[in-house]
N, C-alpha and C positions, 0 to 999 in steps of 0.2 A: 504494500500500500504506500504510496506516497501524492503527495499535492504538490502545487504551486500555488507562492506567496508572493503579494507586492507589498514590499513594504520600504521606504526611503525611496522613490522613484526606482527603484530595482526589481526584479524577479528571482527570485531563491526557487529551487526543489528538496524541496524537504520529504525526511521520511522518519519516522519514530524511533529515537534511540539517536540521531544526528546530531552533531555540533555544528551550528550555523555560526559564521563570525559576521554580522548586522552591523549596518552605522551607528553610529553611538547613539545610547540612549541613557535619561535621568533616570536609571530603576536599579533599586539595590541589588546587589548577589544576593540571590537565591531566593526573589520573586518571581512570581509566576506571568505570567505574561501572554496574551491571544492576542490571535490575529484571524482576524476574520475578511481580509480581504483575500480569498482563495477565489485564483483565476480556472483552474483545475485539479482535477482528484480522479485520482485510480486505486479498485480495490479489487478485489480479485474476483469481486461478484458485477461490480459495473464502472462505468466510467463517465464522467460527469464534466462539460466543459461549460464556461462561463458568459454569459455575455452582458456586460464583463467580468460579472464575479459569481461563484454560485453560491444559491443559499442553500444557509442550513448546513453550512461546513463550515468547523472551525478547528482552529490549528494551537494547540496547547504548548507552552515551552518554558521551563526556567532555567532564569539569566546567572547564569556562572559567572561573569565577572567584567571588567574591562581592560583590554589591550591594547596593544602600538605595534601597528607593522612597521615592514624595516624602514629605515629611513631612505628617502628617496633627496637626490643630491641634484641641485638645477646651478647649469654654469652658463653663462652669459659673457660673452665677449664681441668686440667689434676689432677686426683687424686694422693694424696701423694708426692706432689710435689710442693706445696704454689704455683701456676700459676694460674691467672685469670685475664680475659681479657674482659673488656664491650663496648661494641657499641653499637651505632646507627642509625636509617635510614630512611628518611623521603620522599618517592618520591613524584615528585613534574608531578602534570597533569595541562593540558589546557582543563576547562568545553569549550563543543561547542554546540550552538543548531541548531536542523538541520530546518529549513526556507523549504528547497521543495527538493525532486526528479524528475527530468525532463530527460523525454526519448526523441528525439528529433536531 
């Protein structure tokens, strides 16, 4: 069994018992969390597509914690012209695991 979730302008496929790493969110470790905007669901008895979301499916998950992917390095320069510019960029995700899909 698994869905499709929109959630932060994205699309996830999730399935029960997964670790989804999500844009960050204000919600403590080790609350619970739904989402009910599911675009799609598959179970082994039927299959359910959305237009654009189906009802009656919702997507259960608690939030394990918050993380920083690697850091992402932006170099900027203009030739013949001594310019250069360094950054950098660390975004920051909410791990979630998903607990059940319930159609219902």
């Amino acid at each position: 069994m698994y869905a499709i979730i929109a959630d932060g302008g994205k699309n996830y496929t999730v399935s029960p018992g997964q670790v989804v790493e999500l844009e960050r969110k204000d919600i403590a470790s080790g609350k619970e969390i739904d989402f009910s905007d599911v675009l799609y669901y598959k179970s082994d008895k039927e299959v359910l597509v959305g237009t654009p979301k189906v009802d009656g499916v919702k997507v259960t998950g608690v939030v394990e914690g918050d993380m920083k992917a690697a850091k992402v390095t932006i170099l900027k320069s203009k030739r013949r012209k001594n310019y250069r510019k360094k950054q950098g960029h660390r975004q920051t995700y909410t791990k979630v695991r998903i607990k059940d899909i319930v159609k219902g």
